[in-house]
ROLUM-808078 format. One line per 4 residues: number of its first residue (from 1); their letters; for each residue x, y, z of C-alpha. Coordinates in Angstrom, 1 decimal. Layout:
<pts>
NUM	a	X/Y/Z  ...
</pts>
This chain:
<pts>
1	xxxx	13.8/41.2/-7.2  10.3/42.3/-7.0  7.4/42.1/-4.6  4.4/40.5/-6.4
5	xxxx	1.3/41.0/-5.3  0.1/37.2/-5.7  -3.3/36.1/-6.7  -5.5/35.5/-4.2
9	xxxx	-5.5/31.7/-3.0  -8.1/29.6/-4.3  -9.2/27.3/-2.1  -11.3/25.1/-4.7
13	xxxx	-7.5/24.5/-6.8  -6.2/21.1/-6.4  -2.6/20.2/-7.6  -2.3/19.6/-10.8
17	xxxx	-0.4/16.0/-12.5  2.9/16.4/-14.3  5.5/14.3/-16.1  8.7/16.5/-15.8
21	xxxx	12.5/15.5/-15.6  14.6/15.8/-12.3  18.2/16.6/-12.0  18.9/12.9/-11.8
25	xxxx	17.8/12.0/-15.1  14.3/10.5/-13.6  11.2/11.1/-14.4  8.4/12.2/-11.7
29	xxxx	4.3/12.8/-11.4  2.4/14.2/-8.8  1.9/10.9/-7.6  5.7/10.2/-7.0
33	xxxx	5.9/13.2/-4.8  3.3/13.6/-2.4  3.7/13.3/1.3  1.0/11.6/4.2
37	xxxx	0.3/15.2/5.6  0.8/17.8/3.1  3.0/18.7/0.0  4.8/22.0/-1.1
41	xxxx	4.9/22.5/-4.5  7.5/25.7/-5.1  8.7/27.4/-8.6  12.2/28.2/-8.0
45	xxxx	15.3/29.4/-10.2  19.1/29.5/-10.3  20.1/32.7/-10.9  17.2/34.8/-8.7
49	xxxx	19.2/36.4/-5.7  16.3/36.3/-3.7  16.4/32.6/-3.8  19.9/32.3/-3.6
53	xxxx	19.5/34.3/-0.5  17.0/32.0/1.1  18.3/28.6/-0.1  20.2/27.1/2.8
57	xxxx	17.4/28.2/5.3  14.7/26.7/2.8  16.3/23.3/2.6  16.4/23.1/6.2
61	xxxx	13.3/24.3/7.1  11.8/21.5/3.9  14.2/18.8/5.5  12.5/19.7/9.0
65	xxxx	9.1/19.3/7.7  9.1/16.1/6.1  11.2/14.8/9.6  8.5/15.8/11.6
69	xxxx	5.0/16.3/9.9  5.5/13.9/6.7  5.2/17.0/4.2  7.2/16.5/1.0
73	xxxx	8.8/19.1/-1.6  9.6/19.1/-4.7  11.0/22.3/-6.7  10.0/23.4/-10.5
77	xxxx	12.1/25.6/-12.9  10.3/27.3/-15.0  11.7/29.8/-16.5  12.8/30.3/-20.8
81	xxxx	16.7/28.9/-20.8  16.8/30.7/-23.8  16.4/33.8/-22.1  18.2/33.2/-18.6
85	xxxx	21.2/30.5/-20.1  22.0/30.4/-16.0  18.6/28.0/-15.6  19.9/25.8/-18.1
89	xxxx	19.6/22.0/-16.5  23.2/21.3/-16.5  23.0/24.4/-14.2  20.2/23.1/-12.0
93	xxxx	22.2/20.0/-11.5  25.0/21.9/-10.1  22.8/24.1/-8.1  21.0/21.2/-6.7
97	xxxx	24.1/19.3/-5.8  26.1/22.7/-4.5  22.7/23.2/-2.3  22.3/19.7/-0.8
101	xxxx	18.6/19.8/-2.6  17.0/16.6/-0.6  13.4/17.2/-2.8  13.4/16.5/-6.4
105	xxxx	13.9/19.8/-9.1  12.3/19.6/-12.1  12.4/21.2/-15.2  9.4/22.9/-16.7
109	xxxx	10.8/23.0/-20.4  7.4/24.1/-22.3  6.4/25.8/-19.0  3.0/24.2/-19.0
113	xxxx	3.1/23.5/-15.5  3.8/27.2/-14.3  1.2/28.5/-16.3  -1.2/25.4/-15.2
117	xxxx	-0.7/26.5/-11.9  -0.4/30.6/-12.4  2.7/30.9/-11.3  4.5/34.4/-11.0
121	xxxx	7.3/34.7/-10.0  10.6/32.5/-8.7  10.3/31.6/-5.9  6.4/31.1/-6.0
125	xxxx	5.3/28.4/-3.2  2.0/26.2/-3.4  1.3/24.4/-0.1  -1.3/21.6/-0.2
129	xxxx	-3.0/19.1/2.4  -3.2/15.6/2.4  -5.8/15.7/-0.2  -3.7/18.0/-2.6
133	xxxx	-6.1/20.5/-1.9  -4.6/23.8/-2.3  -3.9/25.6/1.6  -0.9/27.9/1.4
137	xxxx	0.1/30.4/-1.9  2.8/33.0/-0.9  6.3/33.4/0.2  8.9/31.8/2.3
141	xxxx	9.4/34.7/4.7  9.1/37.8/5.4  12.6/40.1/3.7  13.0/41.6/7.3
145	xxxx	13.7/37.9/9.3  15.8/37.3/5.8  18.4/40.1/7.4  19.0/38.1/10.5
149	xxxx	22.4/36.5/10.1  21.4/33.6/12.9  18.6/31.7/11.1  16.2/29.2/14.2
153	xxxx	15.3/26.4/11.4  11.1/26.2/11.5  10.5/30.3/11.6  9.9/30.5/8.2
157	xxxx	6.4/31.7/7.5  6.3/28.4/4.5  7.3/26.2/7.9  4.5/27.5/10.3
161	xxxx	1.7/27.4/7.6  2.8/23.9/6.2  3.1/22.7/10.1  -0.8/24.1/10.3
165	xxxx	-1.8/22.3/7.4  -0.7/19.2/8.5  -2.0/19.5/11.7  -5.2/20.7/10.7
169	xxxx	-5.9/19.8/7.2  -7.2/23.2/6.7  -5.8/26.5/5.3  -4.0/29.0/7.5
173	xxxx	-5.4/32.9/7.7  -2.0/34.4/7.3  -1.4/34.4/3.5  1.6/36.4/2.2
177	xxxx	2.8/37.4/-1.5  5.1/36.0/-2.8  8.6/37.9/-3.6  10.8/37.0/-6.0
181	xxxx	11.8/37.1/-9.9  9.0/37.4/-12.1  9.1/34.5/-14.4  10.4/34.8/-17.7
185	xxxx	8.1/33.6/-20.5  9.1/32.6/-24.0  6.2/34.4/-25.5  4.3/37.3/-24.3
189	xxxx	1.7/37.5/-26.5  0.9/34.1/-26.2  1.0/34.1/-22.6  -2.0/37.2/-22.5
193	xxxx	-4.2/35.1/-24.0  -3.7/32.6/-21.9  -3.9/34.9/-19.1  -7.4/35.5/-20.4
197	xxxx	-9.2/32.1/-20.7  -8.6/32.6/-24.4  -6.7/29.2/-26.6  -2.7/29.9/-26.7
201	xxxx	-3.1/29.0/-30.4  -5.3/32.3/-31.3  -2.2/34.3/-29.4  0.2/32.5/-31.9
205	xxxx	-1.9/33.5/-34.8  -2.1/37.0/-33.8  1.8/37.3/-32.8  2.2/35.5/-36.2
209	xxxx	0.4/38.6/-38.0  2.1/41.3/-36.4  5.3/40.1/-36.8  4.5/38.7/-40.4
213	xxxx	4.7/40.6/-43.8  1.1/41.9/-43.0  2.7/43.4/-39.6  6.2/45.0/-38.9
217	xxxx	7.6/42.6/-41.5  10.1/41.1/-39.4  10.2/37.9/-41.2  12.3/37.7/-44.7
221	xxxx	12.6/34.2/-45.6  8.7/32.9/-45.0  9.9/29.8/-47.0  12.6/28.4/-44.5
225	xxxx	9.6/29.3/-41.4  7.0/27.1/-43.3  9.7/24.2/-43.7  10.6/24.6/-40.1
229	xxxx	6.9/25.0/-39.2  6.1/21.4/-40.6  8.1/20.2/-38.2  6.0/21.2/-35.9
233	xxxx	2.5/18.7/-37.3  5.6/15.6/-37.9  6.5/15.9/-33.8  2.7/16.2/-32.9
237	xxxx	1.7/13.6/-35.1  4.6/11.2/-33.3  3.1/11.8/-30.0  -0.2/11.0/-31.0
241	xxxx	1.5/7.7/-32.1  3.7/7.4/-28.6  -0.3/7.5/-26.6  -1.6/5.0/-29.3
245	xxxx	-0.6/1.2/-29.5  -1.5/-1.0/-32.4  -4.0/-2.5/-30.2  -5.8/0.6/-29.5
249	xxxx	-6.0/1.7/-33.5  -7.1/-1.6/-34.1  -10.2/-1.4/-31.5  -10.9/2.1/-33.4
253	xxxx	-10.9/1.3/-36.7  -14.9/1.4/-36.7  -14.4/5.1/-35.5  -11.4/6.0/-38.0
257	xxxx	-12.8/4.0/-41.1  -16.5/4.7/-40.4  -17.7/8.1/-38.5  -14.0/9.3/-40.2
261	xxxx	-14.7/8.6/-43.9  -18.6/9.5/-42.9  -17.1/13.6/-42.3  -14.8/13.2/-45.0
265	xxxx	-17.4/12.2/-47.8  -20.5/13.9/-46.4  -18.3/17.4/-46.3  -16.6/17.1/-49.3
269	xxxx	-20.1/16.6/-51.0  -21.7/19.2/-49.3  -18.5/21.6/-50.0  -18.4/20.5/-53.9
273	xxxx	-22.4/21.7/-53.9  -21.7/25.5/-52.3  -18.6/25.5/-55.0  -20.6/24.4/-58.1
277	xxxx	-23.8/27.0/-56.7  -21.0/29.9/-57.1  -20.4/28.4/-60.6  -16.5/26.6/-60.3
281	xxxx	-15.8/24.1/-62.7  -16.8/20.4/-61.1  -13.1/19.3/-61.4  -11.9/22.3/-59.4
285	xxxx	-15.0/22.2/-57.1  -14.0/18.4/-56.2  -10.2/19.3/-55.4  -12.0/22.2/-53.4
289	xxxx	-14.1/20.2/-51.4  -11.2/17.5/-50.6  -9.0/20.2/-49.7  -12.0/21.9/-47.2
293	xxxx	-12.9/18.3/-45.8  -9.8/18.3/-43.9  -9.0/19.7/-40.6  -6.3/21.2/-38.8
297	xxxx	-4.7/18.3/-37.2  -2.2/20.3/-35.2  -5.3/23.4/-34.2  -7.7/20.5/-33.3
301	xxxx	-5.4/18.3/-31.3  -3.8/21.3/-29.2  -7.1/22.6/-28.8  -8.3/19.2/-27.1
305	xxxx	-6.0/19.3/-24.7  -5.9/22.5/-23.4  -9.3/21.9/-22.5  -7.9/18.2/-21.8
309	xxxx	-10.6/16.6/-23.3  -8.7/13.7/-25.0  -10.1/10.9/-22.6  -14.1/12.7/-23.7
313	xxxx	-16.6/10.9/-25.9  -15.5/14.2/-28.1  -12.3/13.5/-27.9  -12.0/10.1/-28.8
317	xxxx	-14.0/10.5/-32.2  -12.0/13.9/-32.9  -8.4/11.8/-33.2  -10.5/9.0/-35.1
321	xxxx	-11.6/11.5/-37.6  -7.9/13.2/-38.0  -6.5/10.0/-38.4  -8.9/8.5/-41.4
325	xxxx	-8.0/12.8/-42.7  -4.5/12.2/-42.4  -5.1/8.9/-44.6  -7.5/10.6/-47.0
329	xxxx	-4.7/12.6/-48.1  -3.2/9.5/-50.2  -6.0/9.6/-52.9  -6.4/13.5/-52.6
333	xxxx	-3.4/13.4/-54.2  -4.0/11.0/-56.9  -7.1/12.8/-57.5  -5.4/16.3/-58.0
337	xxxx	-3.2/15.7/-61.5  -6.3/13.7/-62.7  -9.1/16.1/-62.6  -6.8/19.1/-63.8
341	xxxx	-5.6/17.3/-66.7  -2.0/17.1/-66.2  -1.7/13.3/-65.4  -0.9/10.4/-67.9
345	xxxx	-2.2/7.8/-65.8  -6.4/6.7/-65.6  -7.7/7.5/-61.9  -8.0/2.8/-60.9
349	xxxx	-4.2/3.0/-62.3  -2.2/5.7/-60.6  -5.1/5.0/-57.2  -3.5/1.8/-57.1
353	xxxx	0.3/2.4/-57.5  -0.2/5.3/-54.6  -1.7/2.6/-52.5  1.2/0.4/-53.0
357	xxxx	3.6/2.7/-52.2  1.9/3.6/-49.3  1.6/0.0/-48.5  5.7/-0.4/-48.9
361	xxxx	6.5/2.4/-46.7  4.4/1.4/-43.9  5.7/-1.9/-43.7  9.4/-1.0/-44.6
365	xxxx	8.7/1.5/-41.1  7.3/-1.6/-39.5  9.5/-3.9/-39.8  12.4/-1.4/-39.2
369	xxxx	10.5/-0.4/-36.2  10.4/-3.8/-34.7  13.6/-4.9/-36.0  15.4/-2.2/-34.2
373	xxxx	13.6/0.3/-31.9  14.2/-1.6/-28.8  17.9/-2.8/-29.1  18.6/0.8/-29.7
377	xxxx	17.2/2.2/-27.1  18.6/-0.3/-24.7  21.8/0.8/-26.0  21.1/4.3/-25.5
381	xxxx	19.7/4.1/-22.4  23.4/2.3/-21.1  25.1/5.3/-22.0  23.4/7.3/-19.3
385	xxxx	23.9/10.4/-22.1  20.6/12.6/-22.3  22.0/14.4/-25.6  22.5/11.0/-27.3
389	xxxx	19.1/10.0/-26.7  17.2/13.3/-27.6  19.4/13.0/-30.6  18.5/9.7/-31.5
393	xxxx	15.1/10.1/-30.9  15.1/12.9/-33.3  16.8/10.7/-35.7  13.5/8.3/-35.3
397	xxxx	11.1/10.7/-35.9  12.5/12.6/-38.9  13.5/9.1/-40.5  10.3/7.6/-40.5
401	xxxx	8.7/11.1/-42.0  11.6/10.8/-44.5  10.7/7.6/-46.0  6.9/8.4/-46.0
405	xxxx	7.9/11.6/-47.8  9.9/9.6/-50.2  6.9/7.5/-51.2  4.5/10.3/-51.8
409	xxxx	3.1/10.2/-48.8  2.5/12.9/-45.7  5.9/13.3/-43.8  3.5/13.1/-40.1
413	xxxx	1.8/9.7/-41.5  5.4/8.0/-41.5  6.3/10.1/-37.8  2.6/8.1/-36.5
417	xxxx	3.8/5.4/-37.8  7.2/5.9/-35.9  5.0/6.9/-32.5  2.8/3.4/-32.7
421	xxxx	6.2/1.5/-32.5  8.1/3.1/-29.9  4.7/3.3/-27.6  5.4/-0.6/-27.7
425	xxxx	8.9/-0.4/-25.6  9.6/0.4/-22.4  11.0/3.7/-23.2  7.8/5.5/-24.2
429	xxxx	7.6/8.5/-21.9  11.6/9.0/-21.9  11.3/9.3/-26.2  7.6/11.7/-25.3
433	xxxx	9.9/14.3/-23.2  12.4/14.2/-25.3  10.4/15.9/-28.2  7.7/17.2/-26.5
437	xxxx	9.8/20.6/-26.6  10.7/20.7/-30.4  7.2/19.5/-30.5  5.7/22.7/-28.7
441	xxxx	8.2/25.0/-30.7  7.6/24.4/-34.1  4.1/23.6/-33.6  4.4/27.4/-32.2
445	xxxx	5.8/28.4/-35.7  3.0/26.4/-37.6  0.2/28.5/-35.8  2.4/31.8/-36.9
449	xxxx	3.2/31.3/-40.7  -0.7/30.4/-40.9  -1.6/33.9/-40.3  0.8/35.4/-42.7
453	xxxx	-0.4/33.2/-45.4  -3.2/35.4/-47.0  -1.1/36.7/-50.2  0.6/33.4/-51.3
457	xxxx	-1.1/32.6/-54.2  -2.2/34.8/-57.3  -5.8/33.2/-58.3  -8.9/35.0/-57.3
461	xxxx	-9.8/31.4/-56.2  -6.6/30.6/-54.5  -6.7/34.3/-52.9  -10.3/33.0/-51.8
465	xxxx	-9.5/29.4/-50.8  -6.7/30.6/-48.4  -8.5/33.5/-46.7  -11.0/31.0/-45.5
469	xxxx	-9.2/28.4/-44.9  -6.8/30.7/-42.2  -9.8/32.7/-40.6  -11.8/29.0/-39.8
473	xxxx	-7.9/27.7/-38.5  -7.5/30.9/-36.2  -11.2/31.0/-35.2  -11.1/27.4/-34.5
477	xxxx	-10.5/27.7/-30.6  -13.2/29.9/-30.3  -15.8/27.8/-32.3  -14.9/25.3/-29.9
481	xxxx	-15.6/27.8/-26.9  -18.9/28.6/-29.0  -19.6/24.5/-29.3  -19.5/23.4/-25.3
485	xxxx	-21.0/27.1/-24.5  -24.4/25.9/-26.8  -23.8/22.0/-25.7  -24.0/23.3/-22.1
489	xxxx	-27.4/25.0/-22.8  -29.1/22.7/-24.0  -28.2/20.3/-21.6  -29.9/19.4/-18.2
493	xxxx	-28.4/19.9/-14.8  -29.2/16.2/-14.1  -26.5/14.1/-12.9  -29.0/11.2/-13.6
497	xxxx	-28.6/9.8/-17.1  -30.5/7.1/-18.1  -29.3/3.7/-18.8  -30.3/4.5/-22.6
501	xxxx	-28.0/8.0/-22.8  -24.7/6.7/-20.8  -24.8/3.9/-23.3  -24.6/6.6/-26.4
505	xxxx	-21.9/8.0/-24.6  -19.9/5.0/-24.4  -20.4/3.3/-27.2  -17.4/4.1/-28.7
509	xxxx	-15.2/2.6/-25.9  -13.6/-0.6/-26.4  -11.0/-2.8/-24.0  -11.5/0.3/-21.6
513	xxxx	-11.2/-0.3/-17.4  -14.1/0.6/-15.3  -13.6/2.2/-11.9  -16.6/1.5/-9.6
517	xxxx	-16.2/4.2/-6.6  -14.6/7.7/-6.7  -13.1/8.1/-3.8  -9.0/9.0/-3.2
521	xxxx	-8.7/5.5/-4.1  -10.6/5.8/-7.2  -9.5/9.4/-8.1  -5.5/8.0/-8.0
525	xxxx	-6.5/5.2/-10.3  -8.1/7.2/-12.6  -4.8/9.6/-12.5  -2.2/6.4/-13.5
529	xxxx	-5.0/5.5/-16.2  -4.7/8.5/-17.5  -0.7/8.5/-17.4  -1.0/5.9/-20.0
533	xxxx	-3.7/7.3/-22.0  -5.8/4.2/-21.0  -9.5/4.4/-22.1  -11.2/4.4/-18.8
537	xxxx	-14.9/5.2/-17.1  -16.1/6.0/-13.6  -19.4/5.1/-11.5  -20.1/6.1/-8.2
541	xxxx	-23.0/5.9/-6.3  -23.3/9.3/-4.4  -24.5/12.1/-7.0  -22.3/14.8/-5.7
545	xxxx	-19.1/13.2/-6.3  -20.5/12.6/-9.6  -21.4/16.2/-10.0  -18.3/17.3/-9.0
549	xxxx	-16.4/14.5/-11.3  -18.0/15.7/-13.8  -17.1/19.9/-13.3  -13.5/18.5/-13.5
553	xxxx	-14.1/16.5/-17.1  -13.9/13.3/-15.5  -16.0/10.7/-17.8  -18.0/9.8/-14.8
557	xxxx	-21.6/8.2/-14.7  -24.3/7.9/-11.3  -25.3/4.0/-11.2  -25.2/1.4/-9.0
561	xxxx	-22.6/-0.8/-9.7  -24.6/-4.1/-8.3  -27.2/-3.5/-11.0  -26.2/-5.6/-14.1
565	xxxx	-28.2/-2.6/-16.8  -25.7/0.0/-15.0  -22.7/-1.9/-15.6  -24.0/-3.3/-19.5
569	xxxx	-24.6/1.0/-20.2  -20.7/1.6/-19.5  -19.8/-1.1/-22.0  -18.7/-4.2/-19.6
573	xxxx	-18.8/-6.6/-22.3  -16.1/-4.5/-24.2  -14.0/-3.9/-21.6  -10.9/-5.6/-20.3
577	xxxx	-10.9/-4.7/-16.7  -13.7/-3.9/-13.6  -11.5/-1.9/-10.8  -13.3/-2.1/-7.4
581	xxxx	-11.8/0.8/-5.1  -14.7/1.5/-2.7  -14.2/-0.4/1.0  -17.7/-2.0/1.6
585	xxxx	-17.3/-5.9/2.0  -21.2/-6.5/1.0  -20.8/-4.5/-1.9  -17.7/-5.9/-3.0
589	xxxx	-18.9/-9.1/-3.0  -22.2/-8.8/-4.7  -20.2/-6.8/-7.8  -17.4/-9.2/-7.9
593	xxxx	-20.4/-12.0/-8.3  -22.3/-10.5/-10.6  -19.4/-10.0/-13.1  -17.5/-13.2/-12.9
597	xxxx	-21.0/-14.6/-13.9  -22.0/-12.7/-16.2  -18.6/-10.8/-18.0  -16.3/-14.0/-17.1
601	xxxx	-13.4/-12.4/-19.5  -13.3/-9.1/-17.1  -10.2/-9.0/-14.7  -11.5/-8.0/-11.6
605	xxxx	-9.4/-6.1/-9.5  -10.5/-5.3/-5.7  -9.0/-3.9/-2.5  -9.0/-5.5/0.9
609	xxxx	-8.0/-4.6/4.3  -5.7/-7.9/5.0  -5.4/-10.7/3.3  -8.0/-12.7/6.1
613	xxxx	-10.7/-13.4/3.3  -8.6/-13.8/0.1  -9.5/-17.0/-0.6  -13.1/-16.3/-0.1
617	xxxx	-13.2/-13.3/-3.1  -10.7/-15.1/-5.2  -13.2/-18.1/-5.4  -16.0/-15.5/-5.8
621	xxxx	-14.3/-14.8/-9.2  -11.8/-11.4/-8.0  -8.3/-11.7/-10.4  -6.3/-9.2/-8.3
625	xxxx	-6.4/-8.7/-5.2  -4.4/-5.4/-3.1  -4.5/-5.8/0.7  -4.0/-1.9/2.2
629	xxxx	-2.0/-3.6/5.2  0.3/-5.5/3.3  0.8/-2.9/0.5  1.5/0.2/3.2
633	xxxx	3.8/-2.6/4.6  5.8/-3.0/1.6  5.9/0.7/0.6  7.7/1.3/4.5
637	xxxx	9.9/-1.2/4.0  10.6/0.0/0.6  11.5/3.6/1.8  13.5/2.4/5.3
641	xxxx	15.8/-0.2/2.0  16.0/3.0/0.2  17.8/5.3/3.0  19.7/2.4/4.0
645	xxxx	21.4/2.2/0.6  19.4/-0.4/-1.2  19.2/0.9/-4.8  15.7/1.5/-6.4
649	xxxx	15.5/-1.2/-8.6  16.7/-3.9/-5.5  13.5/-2.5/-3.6  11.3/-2.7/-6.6
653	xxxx	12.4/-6.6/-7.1  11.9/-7.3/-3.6  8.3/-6.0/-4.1  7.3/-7.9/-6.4
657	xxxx	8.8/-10.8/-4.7  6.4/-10.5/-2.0  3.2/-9.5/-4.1  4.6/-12.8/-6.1
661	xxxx	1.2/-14.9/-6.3  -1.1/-12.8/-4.6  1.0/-12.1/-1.3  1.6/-15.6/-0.9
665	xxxx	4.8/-14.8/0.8  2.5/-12.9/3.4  -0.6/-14.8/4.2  1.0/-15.7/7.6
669	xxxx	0.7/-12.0/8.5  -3.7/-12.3/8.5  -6.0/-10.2/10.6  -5.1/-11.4/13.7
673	xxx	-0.9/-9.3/13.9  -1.6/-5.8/15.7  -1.0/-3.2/13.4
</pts>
């Protein structure tokens, strides 16, 4: 046990949204856990004696809290199982149940959270206010008190700051360091570049070279690490397909078959010009520029969400142009035997049979898929075995990039394929944990063998070829760094766009949700939207929200929602939903006019105090209506069914029960009851 001197709090940190597994087999998000007054967020372990010390005090004094100031608490493992076999989760179950754990604990498995949040050490507490703003970073208690045998429950320094923050809202002066274990992390190197602002994936590349043939030589079988590493792109691939639907590929074909075939052609050109310049041959400088037109999938995509860019304009047309690569491969590879001479077949002949094989193993996955996926799953999900289903879904993902394989074809197309399918049952973020771990390691290995690539193959072109095709993949991070660093200067500090230049920036959106307001309301919606990788955009009226929207990455935009040009520039005709979280009645009614008149297909989804005036916005156009009263009602109910023994999904039934028919169950219950 060490004494860590922790980083000094930063008051401008809110808490960050997760997807991890608890010790019961559920899955939770930020949402899930908060409390009305406050909410600790605390990286803990098994085996640190420090917190085995502490334990029985700490559940108390948590237990006390949320009795008597509403603060919640959930707990985080975070450390490498591989290194400390004592974390495992089979472990943590017993620990939590041995304990009397009455919070949720959560693995961290690909540690993403701890390092989201820069934490040090187990334990390592995070206390936040109402508003998730970040109040309290530091320890439980001071050693000394730890030594007294008689423990008063609510002496804890965690108790009197989180009491404070409740009270108050604000941050307590008293901020201690946190003591403890220091985490354990699966890869240092890695983890210092992290450390300094600096992509994970250039750490992998350099650990890659120093432990490659070029480095210490620790590696001796580079094949069996580059068949392992493939893994790696198959598993990323599948969880592009798990936060795609059919639906969604279908509203971006104009982006995958258009701007993507646009980089494709125009690069491969301007790449077969440089090669013919240097004087190649103009069969080898067209495989050259085919080969060079393609990116990184696996750099590219990790890159974009470090920076979490996915739901950006940039974003969006990045995975359009990796998907129409990941297709281009299928005549890349007709094209290769033809132009060096070794194929028997003309270039419309052996173009055509490629495309029908493709063609046979997309549809034999499809129908499989459909056929299949979500009777087995059901099955699965009976057994209440989490080895079975990480197993199976394994068996999913590899099949699919078998048969794919088999015909020809890329092993991560038939994986996409695979992800697209299972994103259509109800089991979608169960299968997406389940492989988001082999996902992370092998993809780990991919970045690695890349950098000990350089002396693969003989030809001075080859020896060429591969040099720059490994310095552009490791560079790639920082190009990216270099691309918003030049972006940013020449843009304005304007939050004012122009109806004109919002319009550009969201052209590209299609059956996308608007959020008109961004309040807490607004910000949580935006949050579940997100969850489900739903295309969504944001317009508020007060330019400093938007400023500060806008610092975070949130796609954002100043207008005035009443103004039929503001709404028209964020693409309501395309879109499938209009959500109206701001409180002003006038407002609300003017929008909800406007659009039922004008965009009648747009659901229109609006909040209410009571359900006094329903009728009144539901004739006014207004699909979905959410009265706070009624809906704080149900949740209360909900938790007193839950502690009286009512299982989880009894409550959830009896929910939607009452919201049955807009809340037809409660209209008795108007503006006239006392709250």
């Amino acid at each position: 046990m060490v004494a860590l001197n922790t980083p000094k709090v930063d008051f401008s940190f809110t808490a960050k949204d997760f997807n991890l597994l608890g010790v019961d087999n559920k899955y939770y998000a930020l949402s899930d856990c908060c409390g009305k007054n406050g909410l600790i967020i605390m990286f803990i372990c098994n085996h640190c004696p420090y917190v085995q010390s502490i334990i029985s005090n700490l559940v108390s004094d948590v237990d006390q809290l949320k009795k008597d100031y509403q603060v919640n608490t959930i707990a985080i493992m975070p450390n490498d199982v591989n290194e400390y076999p004592e974390d495992s989760f089979e472990n943590m179950i017993n620990f939590s149940k041995e304990n009397k754990f009455i919070f949720p604990y959560l693995i961290d498995s690909t540690q993403k959270i701890a390092k989201e949040y820069g934490a040090v050490c187990t334990p390592d507490f995070f206390g936040f206010n109402s508003n998730l703003n970040l109040c309290y970073r530091g320890r439980f208690n001071d050693t000394k008190k730890e030594k007294v045998q008689s423990y008063e429950v609510g002496s804890s320094d965690l108790f009197q700051a989180m009491k404070f923050i409740a009270e108050t809202g604000n941050s307590p002066i008293d901020q201690k360091s946190s003591i403890g274990c220091s985490i354990k992390w699966s890869n240092s190197t890695v983890i210092a570049f992290w450390k300094m602002n600096i992509s994970p994936v250039l750490g992998y590349f350099v650990a890659g070279a120093v432990i490659g043939s070029h480095g210490f030589n620790l590696i001796h079988s580079a094949e069996a690490m580059d068949n392992l590493a493939e893994f790696g792109v198959v598993f990323l691939l599948f969880i592009i397909g798990l936060e795609l639907t059919f639906e969604r590929l279908i509203a971006m074909r104009i982006h995958v078959f258009g701007f993507g075939s646009l980089q494709v052609i125009v690069t491969m050109v301007a790449i077969w010009c440089i090669a013919l310049a240097f004087g190649v041959n103009t069969n080898i400088a067209t495989v050259i520029g085919g080969g060079l037109a393609l990116s990184s999938t696996a750099i590219v995509l990790q890159v974009l969400q470090e920076k979490g860019s996915q739901a950006s304009q940039v974003g969006r047309l990045s995975i359009a142009v990796l998907l129409m690569q990941d297709f281009a491969v299928v005549p890349l590879i007709v094209l290769v035997p033809l132009l060096t001479g070794n194929s028997e077949h003309s270039l419309i002949s052996s173009l055509a049979g490629s495309l029908v094989q493709a063609a046979i193993a997309l549809v034999l996955i499809f129908i499989t898929g459909r056929l299949l996926l979500r009777p087995l799953f059901s099955v699965i999900a009976k057994m209440e075995s989490n080895e079975i289903f990480i197993s199976t879904t394994l068996l999913i993902v590899l099949g699919a990039a078998f048969i794919t394989e088999q015909f020809h074809l890329s092993l991560a197309l038939g994986a996409f394929v695979a992800g697209l399918l299972v994103a259509e049952t109800e089991y979608r973020h169960s299968v997406e944990h389940a492989v988001l771990p082999f996902k992370d390691l092998f993809l780990g290995l991919f970045f690695m063998t890349v950098a000990d690539e350089l002396n693969v193959l003989p030809s001075e072109i080859a020896q060429v070829l591969m040099m720059v095709t490994t310095v552009t993949m490791a560079f790639t991070p920082l190009l990216s760094g270099l691309g918003d660093w030049i972006a940013n200067s020449f843009s304005t500090e304007k939050t004012i766009l122009d109806d004109e230049a919002v319009e550009t920036d969201t052209q590209d959106l299609y059956n996308h949700v608007i959020v008109a307001g961004f309040g807490r309301v607004g910000y949580m919606v935006t949050k579940m939207l997100t969850a489900e990788h739903l295309s969504y955009v944001v317009v508020d009226i007060q330019s400093k929200i938007v400023k500060e929207g806008k610092s975070d990455s949130f796609p954002i935009y100043l207008g005035d929602v009443t103004r039929c040009e503001i709404l028209k520039s964020v693409g309501i005709e395309r879109a499938q939903a209009l959500v109206i979280s701001i409180k002003n009645e006038v407002t609300i009614k003017k929008v909800v006019s406007l659009v039922a008149a004008n965009f009648p297909h747009v659901n229109i989804v609006i909040r209410l105090p009571d359900l006094s005036n329903v009728e009144v916005y539901r004739d006014l156009g207004a699909s979905k209506i959410i009265p706070e009263t009624s809906e704080i009602g149900l949740q209360l109910g909900g938790a007193a069914l839950s502690l009286s023994g009512i299982s989880e999904s009894g409550v959830t039934s009896l929910k939607s029960r009452f919201r049955k028919g807009n809340y037809s169950m409660l209209k008795d219950l108007g503006s006239d009851k006392d709250e």
